[in-house]
C-alpha positions as CSV (number, residue, x, y, z in Angstrom):
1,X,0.0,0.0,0.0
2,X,1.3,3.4,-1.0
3,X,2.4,6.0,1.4
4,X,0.1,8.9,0.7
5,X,-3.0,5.9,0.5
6,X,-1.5,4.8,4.1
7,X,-1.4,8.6,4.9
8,X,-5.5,9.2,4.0
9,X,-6.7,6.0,5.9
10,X,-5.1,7.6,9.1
11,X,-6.4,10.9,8.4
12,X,-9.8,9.1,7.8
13,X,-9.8,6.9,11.1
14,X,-8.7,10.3,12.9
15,X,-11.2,12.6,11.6
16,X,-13.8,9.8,12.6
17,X,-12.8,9.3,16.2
18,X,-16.2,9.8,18.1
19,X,-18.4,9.3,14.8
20,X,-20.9,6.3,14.6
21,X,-19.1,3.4,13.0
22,X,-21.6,3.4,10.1
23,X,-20.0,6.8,9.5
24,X,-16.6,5.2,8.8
25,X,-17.7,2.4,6.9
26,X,-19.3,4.4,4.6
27,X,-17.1,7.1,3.9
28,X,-13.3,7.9,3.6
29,X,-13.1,11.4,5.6
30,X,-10.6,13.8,4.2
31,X,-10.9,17.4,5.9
32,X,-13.2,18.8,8.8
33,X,-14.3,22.4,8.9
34,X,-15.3,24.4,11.6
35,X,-19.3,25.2,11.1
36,X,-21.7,27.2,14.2
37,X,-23.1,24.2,16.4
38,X,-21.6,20.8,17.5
39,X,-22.6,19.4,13.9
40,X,-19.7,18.4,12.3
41,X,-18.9,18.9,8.6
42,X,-16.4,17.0,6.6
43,X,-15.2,16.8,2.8
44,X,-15.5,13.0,2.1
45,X,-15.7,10.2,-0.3
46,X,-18.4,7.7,-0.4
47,X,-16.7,4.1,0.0
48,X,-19.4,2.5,-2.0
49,X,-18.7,4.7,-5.8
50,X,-15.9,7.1,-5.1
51,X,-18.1,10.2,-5.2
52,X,-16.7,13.3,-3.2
53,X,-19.6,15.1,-0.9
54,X,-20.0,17.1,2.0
55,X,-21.3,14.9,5.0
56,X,-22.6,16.4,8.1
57,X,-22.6,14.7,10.9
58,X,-24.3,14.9,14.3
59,X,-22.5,16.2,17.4
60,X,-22.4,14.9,20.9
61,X,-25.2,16.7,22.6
62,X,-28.3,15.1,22.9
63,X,-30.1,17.4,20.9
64,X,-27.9,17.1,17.8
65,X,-29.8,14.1,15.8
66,X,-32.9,16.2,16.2
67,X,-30.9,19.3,14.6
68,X,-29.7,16.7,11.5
69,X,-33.7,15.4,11.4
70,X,-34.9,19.2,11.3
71,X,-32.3,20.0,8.4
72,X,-33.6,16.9,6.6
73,X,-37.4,18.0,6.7
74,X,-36.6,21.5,6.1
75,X,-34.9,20.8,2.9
76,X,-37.3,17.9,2.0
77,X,-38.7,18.1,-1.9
78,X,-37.0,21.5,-2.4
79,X,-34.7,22.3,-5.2
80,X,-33.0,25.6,-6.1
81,X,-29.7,26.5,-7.6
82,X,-28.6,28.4,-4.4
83,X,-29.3,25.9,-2.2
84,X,-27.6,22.8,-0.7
85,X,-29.9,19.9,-1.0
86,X,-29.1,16.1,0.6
87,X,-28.4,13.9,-1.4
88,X,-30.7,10.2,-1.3
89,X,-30.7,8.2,1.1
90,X,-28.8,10.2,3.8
91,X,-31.3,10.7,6.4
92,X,-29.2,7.9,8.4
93,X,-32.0,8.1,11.7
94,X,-30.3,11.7,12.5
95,X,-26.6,10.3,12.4
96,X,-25.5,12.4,9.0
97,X,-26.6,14.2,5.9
98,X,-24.3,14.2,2.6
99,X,-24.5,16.5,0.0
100,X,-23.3,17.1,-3.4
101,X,-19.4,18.2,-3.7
102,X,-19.1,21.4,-5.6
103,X,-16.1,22.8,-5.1
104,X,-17.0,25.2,-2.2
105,X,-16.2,26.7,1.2
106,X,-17.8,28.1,3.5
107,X,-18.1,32.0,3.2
108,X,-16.4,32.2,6.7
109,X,-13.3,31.5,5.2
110,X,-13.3,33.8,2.3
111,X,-11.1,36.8,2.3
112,X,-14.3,39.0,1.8
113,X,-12.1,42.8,1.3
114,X,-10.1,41.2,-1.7
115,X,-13.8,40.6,-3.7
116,X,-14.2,43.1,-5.9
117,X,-17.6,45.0,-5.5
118,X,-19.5,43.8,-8.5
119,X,-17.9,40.0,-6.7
120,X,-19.6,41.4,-3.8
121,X,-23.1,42.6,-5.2
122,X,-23.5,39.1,-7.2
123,X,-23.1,37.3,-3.7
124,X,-25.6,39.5,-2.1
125,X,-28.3,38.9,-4.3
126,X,-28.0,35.4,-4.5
127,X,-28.1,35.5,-0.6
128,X,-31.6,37.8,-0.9
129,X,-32.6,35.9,-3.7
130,X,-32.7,32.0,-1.9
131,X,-33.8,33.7,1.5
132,X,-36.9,35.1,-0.1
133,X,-37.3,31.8,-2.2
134,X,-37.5,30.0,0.9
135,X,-40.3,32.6,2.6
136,X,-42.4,32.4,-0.8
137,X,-43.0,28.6,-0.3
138,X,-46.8,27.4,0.3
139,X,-44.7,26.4,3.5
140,X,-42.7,28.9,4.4
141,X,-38.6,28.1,5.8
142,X,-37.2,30.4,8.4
143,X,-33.8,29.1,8.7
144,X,-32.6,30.5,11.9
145,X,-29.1,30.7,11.6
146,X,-28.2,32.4,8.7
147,X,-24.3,32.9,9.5
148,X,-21.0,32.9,7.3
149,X,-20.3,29.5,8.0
150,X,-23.2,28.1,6.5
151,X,-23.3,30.0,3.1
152,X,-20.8,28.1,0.8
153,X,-19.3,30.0,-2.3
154,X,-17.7,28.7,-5.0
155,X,-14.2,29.9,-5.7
156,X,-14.2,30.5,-9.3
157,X,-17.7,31.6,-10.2
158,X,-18.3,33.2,-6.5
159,X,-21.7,31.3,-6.4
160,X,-24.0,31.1,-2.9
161,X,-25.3,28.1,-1.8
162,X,-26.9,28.2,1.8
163,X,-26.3,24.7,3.7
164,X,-27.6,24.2,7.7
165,X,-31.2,24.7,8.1
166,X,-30.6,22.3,11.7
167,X,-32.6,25.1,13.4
168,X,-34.6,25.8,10.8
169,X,-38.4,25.8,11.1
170,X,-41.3,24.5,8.5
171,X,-43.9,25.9,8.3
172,X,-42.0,29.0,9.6
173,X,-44.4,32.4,11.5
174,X,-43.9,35.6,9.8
175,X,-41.5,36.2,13.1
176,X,-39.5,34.0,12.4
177,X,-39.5,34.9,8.4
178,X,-38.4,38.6,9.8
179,X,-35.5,37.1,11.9
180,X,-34.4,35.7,8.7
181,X,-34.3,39.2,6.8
182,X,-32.9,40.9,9.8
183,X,-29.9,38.6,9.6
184,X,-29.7,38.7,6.1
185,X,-29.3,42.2,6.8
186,X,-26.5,42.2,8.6
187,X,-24.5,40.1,6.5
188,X,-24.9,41.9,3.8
189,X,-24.2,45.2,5.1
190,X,-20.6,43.2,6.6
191,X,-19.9,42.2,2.9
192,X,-20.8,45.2,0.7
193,X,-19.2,47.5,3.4
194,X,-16.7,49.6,1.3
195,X,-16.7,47.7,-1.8
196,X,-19.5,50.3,-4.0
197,X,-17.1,53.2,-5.9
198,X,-21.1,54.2,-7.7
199,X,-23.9,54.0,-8.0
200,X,-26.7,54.7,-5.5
201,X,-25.7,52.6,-2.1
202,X,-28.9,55.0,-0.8
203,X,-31.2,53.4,-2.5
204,X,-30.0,49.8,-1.6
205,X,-30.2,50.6,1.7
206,X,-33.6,51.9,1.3
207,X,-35.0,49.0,-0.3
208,X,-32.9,46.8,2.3
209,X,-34.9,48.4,5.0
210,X,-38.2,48.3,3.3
211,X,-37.5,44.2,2.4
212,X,-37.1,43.8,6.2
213,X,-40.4,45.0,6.8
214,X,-42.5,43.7,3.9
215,X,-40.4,40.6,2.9
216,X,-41.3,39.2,-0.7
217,X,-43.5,42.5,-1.7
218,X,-40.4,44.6,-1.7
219,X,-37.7,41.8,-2.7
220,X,-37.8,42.7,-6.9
221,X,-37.2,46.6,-5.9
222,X,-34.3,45.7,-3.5
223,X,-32.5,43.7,-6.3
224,X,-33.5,46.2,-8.6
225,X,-31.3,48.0,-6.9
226,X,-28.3,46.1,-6.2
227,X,-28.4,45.1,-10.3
228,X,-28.1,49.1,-10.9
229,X,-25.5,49.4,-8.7
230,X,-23.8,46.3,-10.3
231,X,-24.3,47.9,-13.7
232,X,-22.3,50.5,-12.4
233,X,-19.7,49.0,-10.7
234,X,-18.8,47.4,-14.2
235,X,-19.0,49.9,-16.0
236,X,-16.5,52.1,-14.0
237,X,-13.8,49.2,-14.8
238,X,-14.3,49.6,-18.9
């Protein structure tokens, strides 16, 4: 057996000390990232085909399986583009989910001053864009916990996809649907601070404000907004 093979079976029998042993016989584990919550989220690699995913696994505490079960009915028979949907077969009696591997990581970890602001503007809307989504359903999803480390953005294409949902609640009160926008809010204003050289920031923050207390009514002027400001933004790099 190679080194570097005899090297990622001990990383993978490391990374699974305190998992369920179904964990381990299911998947090689190849990197653990830090996420809110004792959940546990690895990059790993299904024994059975090969296939890298993200799996996320259920902490110590008592209450952990529940969280996993509550992500797995939240995210039940929804699809979207900007959202992270488990894969079959992974509700594993609250033990883990896995999910597609897409290249990602978690926006916690991304550099957000060296985006440039049109970078910036794309991410922002995509993160207004699958919140409102997700209040517009016949069932409506508060998730909760809308933090950096659950938003994963692909490197290349800077492309939002919102993972968690283990505190997330369905059919969610309209509450629990402001909480959402209200923490929207705040990460949005953390990553377009400083990076608009035009445009009308004003206005975004208007329509930010008026989005918070109307939800989906004032959604298409708010990204109205940011798309003029985008507009902008590129046009003062020609």
């Amino acid at each position: 057996m190679g080194t570097n093979v005899t090297s990622a079976l001990s990383e993978s029998v490391a990374l699974a000390q305190g998992l369920p042993e179904s964990i381990a016989e299911r998947f090689w584990l190849q990197k653990e990232y830090a996420i809110p919550g004792s959940e546990r989220l690895f990059m790993a690699r299904s024994r059975e085909d090969g296939r890298r995913c993200w799996l996320l696994c259920a902490g110590h505490d008592a209450g952990s399986q529940d969280r996993i079960s509550t992500a797995y009915f939240s995210l039940s028979g929804l699809e979207h583009p900007h959202l992270m949907t488990p894969q079959r077969d992974t509700a594993a009696n609250g033990q883990y989910l896995s999910f597609a591997y897409n290249a990602d990581a978690p926006l916690s970890e991304v550099e957000i001053e060296l985006l440039s602001g049109p970078e910036r503007l794309r991410l922002t809307a995509q993160l207004i864009g699958i919140v409102d989504w997700l209040q517009s359903l016949p069932q409506p999803v508060a998730h909760l916990e809308l933090a950096p480390g659950f938003m994963w953005v692909s490197p290349g294409l800077k492309w939002l996809r919102l993972g968690g949902f283990m505190g997330a609640v369905r059919p969610a009160s309209q509450q629990d649907l402001k909480a959402d926008r209200v923490d929207a809010q705040e990460l949005i204003t953390r990553v377009l601070q400083g990076s608009t050289r035009s445009g009308s920031p004003d206005e975004a923050t208007a329509a930010l404000r008026s989005w918070i207390e109307e939800g989906s009514a004032a959604a298409p002027a708010l990204l109205g907004a940011l798309q003029r400001i985008y507009v902008a933004e590129v046009m003062t790099d020609l």
